[in-house]
C-alpha positions in Angstrom: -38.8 -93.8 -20.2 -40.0 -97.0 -21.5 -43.9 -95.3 -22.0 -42.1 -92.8 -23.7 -40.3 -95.3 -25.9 -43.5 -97.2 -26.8 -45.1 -94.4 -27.7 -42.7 -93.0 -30.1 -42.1 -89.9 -28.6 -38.3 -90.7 -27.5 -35.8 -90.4 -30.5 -33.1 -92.1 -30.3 -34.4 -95.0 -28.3 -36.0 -98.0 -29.6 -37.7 -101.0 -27.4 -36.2 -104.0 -27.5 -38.1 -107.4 -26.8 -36.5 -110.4 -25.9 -37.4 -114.0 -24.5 -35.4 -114.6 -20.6 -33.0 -117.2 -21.2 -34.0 -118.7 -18.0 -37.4 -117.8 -17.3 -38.8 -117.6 -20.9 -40.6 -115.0 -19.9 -40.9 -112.0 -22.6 -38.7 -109.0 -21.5 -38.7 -105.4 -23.1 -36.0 -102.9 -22.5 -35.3 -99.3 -24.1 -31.9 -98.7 -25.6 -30.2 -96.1 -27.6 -30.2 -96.6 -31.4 -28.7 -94.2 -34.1 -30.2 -94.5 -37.8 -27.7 -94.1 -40.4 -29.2 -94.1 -43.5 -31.2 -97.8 -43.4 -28.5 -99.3 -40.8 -30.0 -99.4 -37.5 -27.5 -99.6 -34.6 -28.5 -100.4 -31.7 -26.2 -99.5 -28.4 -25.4 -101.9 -25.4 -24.0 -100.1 -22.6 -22.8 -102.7 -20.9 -21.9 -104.7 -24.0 -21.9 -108.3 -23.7 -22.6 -108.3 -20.1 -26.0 -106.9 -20.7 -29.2 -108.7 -19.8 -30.8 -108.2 -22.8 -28.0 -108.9 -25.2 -27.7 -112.1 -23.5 -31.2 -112.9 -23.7 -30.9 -112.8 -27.6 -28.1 -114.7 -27.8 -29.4 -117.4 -25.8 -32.5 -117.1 -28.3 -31.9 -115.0 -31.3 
């Protein structure tokens, strides 16, 4: 899924790259995204217990 994402050819899915807010280390993840006119939205599952979402507010 996420060679799919890089690549464009999944719609509805963007990649996401954020910075571990332990490690530092530089973290990529696909989630779902709707376009509505120019809004973006991006989905969190999980909401605010997600990795990733944490990751960006820890460093936004």
């Amino acid at each position: 899924m996420k060679a799919l994402a890089w690549a464009g050819i999944s719609p509805g899915h963007v990649l996401v790259e954020t910075q571990g807010r332990r490690t530092g280390k530089r973290r990529r993840n696909v989630v779902g995204m709707k376009a509505t006119g120019d809004t973006g939205w991006v989905v969190a599952e999980h909401g605010l217990h997600s990795g990733w979402v944490r990751n960006i507010e820890a460093h936004p």
